[in-house]
N, C-alpha and C positions, 0 to 999 in steps of 0.2 A: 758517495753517489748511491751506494746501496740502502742508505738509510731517506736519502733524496726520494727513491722510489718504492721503499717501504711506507713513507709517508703517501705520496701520492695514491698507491693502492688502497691503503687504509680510507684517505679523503674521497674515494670512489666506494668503497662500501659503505660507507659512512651517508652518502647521497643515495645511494641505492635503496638501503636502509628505509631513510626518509618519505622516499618517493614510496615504497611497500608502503608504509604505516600508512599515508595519504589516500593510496589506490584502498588500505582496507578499511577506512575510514568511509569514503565515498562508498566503497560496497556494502557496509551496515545503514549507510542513509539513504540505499536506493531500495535494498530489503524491508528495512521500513516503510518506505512509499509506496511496495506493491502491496505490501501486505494492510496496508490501510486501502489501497484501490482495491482489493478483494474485498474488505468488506463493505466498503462503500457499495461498490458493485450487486452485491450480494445483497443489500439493503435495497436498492433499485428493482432487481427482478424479487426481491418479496412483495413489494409495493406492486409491481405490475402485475404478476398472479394475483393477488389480493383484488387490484381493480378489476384485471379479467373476470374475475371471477364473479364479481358483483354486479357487473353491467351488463353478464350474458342474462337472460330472462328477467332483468328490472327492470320497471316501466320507466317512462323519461324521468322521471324525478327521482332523484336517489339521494336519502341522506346522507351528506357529507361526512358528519362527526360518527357514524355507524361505520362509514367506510373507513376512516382514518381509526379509531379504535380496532377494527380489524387487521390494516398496517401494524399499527403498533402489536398487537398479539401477535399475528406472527413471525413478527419482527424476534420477539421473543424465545421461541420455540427455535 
């Protein structure tokens, strides 16, 4: 009987185990999704400074590829 419930304890660490590696598994692939939404993010308000910035005192017409090369620069930086 005692080896009955030596086994049984073991088969409950043994799942417990399992279930850790799973939860730390899922916790490295959620780490990596913020950390790509940071810079995604991060990419978005350099683009919107960037636009702000060019549209405050430009006349209506503003060139597009001037502004998007300015994105990309400071996307850079």
């Amino acid at each position: 009987q005692n080896e009955k419930e030596l086994q049984d304890v073991v088969k409950q660490q043994e799942e417990k185990m399992l279930q850790l590696i799973d939860k730390s598994g899922e916790v490295t692939r959620l780490k990596g999704e913020v950390s790509q939404l940071k810079r995604s993010l991060q990419r978005a308000e350099t683009e919107a400074k960037v636009l702000w910035e060019e549209m405050r005192g430009q006349e209506p017409k503003v060139d597009a590829v001037y502004v998007q090369e300015r994105v990309l620069l400071r996307q850079e930086v």
